[in-house]
N, C-alpha and C positions, 0 to 999 in steps of 0.2 A: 577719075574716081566717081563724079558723079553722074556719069554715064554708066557706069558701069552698076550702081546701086540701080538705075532708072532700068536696064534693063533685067533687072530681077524682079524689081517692082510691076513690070509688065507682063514678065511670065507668071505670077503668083495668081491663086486663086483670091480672089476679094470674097469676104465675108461677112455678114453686118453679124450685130448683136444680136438682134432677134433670133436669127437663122442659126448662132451658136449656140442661145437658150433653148430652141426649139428642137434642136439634135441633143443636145446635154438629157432633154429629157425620156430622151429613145436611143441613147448609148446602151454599152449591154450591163453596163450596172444595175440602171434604170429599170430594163425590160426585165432582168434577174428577178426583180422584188417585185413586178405587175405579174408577172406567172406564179412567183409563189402566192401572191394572191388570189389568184386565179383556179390555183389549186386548189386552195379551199372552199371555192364554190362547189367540190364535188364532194367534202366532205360532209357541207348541208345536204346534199341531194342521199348522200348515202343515210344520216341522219332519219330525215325524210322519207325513206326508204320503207323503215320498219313499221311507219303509221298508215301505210299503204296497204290494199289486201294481195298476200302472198299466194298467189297463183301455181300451180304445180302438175305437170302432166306425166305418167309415165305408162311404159309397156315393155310387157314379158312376154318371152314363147320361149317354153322349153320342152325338151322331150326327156326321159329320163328310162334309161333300160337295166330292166334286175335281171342278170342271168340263172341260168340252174342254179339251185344251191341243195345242200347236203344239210339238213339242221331238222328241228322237230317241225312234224307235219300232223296236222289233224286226220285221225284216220276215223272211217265209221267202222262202229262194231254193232253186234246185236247185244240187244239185254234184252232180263226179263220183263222191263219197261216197255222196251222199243225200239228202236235205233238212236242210237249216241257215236260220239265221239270222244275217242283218247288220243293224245298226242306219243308220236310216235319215229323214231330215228329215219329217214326214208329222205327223194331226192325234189326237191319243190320244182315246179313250170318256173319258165324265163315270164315277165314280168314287165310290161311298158305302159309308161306313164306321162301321158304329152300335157302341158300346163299352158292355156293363153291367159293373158292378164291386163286389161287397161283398165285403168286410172288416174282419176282429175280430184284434184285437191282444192280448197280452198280455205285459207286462214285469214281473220281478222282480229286484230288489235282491239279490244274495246276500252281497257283500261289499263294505262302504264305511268306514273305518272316521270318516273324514269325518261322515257324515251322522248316524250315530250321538252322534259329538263335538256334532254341530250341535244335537240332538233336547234332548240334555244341557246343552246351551248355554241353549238356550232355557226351559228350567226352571230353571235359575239364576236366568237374567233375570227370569223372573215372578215367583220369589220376593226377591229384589230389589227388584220396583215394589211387591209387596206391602207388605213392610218400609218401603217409601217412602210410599207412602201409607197405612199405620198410623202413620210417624212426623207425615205433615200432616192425619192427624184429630185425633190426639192435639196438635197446636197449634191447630188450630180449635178444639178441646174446653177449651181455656187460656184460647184466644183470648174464648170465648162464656162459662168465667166470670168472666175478668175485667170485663167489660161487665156481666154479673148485677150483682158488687161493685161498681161505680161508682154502678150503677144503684142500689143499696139502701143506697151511703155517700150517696148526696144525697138519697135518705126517709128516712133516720135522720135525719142532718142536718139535715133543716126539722123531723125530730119534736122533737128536741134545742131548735132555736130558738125553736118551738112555747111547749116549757115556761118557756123563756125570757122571753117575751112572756107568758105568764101570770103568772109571777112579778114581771113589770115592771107590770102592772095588777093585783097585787094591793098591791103595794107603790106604785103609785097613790091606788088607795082610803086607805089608810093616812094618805098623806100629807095627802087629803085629812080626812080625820076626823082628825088632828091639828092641823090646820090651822084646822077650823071649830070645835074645840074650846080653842083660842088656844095649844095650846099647841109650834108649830110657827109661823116665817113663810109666804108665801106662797112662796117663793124655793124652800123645800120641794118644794109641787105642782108646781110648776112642773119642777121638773128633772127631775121622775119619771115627766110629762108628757112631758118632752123622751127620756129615755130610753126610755120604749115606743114612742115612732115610730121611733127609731132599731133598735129590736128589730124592731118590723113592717118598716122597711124590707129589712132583713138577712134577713126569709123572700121577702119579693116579691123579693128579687135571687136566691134560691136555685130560683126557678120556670123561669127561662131554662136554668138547668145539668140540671134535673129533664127538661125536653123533650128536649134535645141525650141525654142519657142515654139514654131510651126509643126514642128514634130508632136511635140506634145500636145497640141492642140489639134491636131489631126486625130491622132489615137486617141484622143477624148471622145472625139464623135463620130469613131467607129470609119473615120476615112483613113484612105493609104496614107501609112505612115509617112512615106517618099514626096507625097502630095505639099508643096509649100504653099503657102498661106497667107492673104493679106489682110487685114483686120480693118474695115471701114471704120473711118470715125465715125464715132455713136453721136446722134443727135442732141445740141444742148451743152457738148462738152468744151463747146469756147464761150460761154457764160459763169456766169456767177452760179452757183448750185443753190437751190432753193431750203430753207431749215427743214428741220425735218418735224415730226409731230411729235408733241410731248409727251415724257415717259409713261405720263399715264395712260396716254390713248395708246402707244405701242403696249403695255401692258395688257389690258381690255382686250388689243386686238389677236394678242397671240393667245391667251385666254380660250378665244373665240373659233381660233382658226388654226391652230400650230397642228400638225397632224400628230405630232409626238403625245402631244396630249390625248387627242379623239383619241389613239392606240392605247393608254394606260387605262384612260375611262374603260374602253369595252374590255383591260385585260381583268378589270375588277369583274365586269360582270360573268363574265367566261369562270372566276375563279364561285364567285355565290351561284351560279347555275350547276357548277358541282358537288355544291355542299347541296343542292334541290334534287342533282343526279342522286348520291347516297342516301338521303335521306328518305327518297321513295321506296328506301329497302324495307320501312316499318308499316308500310300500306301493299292492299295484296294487288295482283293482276289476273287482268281478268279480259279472254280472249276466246274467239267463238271460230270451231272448224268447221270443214262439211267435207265429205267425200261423196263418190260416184264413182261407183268400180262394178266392172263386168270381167268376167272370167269364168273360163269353163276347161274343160279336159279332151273336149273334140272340136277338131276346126270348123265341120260343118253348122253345130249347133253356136259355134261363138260368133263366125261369121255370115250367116245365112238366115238366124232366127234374134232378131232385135227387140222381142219380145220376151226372151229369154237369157238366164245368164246374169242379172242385174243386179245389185245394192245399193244402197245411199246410207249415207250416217253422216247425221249433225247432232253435234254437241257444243257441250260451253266446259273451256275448263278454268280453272280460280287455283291459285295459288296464293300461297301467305306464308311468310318465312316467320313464324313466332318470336324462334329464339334462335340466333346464327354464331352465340361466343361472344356478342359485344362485339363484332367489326362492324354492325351499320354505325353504335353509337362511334367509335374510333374514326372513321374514314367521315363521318361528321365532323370530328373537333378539329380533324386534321384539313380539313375543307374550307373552317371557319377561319383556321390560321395561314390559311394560301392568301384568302381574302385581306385577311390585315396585313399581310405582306405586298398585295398588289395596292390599296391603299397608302401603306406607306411608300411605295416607289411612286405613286404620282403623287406627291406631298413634297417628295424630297425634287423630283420632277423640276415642280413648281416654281418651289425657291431657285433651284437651277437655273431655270428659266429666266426668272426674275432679274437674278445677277447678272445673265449673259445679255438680257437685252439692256439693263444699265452700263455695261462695258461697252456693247454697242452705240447706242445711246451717244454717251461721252465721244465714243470715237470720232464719231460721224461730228459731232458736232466742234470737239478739237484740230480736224482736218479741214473743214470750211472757215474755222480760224485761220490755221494753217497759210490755205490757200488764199484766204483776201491779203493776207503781211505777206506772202510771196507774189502778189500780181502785184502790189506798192513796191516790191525790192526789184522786178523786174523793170518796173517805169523808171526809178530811178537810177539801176543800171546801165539803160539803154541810154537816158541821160548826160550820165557818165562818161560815155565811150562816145558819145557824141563830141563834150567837151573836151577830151583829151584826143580824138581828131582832128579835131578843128584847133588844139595847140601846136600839134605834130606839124599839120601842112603850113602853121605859121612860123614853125621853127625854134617853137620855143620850148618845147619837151622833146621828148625820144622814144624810141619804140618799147621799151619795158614798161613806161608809162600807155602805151595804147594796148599794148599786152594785156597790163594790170585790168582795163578794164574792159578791154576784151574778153579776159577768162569770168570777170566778175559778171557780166551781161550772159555770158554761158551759163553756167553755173546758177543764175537766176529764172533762166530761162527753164531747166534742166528741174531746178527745185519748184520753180510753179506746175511741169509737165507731173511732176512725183505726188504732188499735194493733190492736184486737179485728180490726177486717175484712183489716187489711193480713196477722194470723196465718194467716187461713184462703187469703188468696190466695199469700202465701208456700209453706203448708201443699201447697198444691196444683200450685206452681212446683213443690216437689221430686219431688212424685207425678211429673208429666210428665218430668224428668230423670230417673226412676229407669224410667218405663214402665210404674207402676201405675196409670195414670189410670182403664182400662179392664182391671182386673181377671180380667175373663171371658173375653179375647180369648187368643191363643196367640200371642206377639209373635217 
């Protein structure tokens, strides 16, 4: 059996923690929420756009043909005057009409206070989605170690039941060489017989939860599913885990750094850059054209004489909307009230916050309890099974009593592995509530 674990263990890919945190945060969850924020960097540039001078080129050629027609035609008569003209039913000449036309435009923005508001809007918003997706890297990044830690609670786990199984066959052998020494029944071998299959069974059922594990933590970070998986021990985690910082400085620090947060602050300002967008409806705008246009009716003189053919026109034009029905004052009040909506979600935010990092908090700090009365239950387990071996091979107990404390030294062993991992995943819950998951980053 334990050849048989070793060579799975050999074939698996070994993976540290770093290397799972650092793919968690370039899985496609992750990358989903850095493109849509990425997106939004085009909507500053289109923003952007309008305070720019709008540039415009175009050109025409056309020819245009009026055939005979049958309608009134000016005809000349005599009069006592002189010669004149009366109009007269009769059959008109065919008729051609050839049009060249280029023209260059140019528009400039002088006064908008709108668009401006808009520009400012828009960089709100991007920094918003930012904040938004450094808050769903930083849960992918949770997400991909808590998968690590499952993945290396069920290797410890079989290492644990491993030793378990060794100690069931060596307290086999035992039995047997008390047994052929007479001074043991056979009732002996036998139980101890019965209890290592039931120890090997309990590693072959930990094989099934070992695959589901590696699976899942493949497809976290975007490797083949089919890809098995070895989860290196994380550095530190055969020590005593260090306290953590008091509620108040974890408070302060997600304060500081929660990207949940930076996202509600700019979703306030995006919402008051609206009510600046409407409200520029009671101010006028004011923007300056120019044109440059050449056109004529014969190719030779439009293209051949560039001293002919030509216009230009610069103007300024001003708008001011007086009176529009009361919608600037409306899409005002309505602007003011997005704003105290986005105020009160980062408020309520807060206190959220607040509670989740004193649940965390507590956690972390009941599991390093936890885990010091489970490293005491293991010392004195191991203790235990000491002394009730050393009854055994003197003869003076039996194997249910080396059983007893054989399952209990498991079992201890089993609950310090639970406490131990559950600290570091706890440990890591509060990083992500506080926003120091990612240390480097400017949240």
């Amino acid at each position: 059996m334990s050849a048989l674990m070793l060579a799975a263990v050999l074939a698996a890919t070994p993976i540290r923690l770093e290397d799972a945190r650092a793919r968690s945060r370039e899985n496609v969850q992750a990358l989903t929420a850095l493109l849509e924020a990425s997106s939004a960097e085009q909507d500053v540039r289109s923003a952007r756009s309008s305070l720019l001078p709008q540039v415009g080129f175009r050109g025409t050629g056309s020819y245009g043909y009026l055939g005979p027609q049958r309608a009134l035609i000016n005809v000349p008569v005599e009069t006592p005057e002189g010669v004149g003209f009366e109009q007269r039913v009769g059959r008109s000449r065919e008729l051609t009409s050839p049009n060249f036309n280029l023209a260059l435009s140019v528009s400039q923005l002088v006064f908008d206070r709108a668009a401006w508001a808009r520009l400012s809007q828009a960089g709100a918003q991007l920094e918003a989605l930012r904040g938004e997706a450094l808050e769903r890297t930083d849960a992918s990044e949770l997400e991909g170690i808590q998968r690590f830690f499952s993945l290396f609670r069920t290797q410890a786990t079989i290492q644990v039941l491993l030793k378990n199984v060794e100690r069931s066959e060596q307290q086999l052998d035992r039995a047997r060489a008390l047994f052929q020494a007479g001074r043991v029944g056979k009732s002996e071998e036998l139980s101890a017989l019965v209890n290592l299959g039931n120890d090997r069974i309990a590693v072959v059922e930990r094989r099934g939860q070992l695959a589901r594990d590696q699976a899942q933590l493949a497809t976290w970070l975007a490797m083949p599913g089919t890809e098995a998986l070895e989860a290196v021990t994380p550095p530190g985690l055969d020590t005593m885990p260090p306290a953590p910082p008091s509620l108040e400085q974890a408070v302060a620090e997600a304060r500081a750094r929660r990207p949940l947060l930076t996202a509600l602050r700019q979703r306030i300002r995006v919402a008051e850059f609206q009510r600046s967008i409407v409200h520029a409806g009671y101010l006028p705008r004011v923007s300056v054209q120019g044109t440059l246009q050449r056109s004529g009716p014969e190719p030779e003189a439009f293209f051949t004489e560039p001293a002919l053919q030509n216009s230009a026109n610069v103007g300024l034009s001003f708008q001011w909307d007086l009176f529009n029905g009361f919608t600037t004052q409306a899409q005002t009040r309505r602007a003011e009230f997005q704003t105290r909506v986005a105020e009160l979600n980062l408020q309520q935010s807060e206190r959220e916050l607040e509670g989740t990092l004193s649940e965390a908090h507590v956690a972390l700090q009941s599991q390093i309890a936890a885990t010091e009365l489970a490293e005491a239950n293991r010392k004195a387990a191991a203790d235990s099974l000491t002394l009730a071996t050393e009854r055994y091979n003197a003869g003076v107990s039996s194997t249910l009593e080396v059983r007893d404390a054989q399952l209990k030294l498991t079992q201890a062993e089993l609950s310090l592995l639970e406490n131990r991992i559950d600290v570091e995943v706890a440990r890591f819950a509060l990083m992500r509530a506080m926003g120091t998951l990612a240390p480097g980053e400017v949240k």
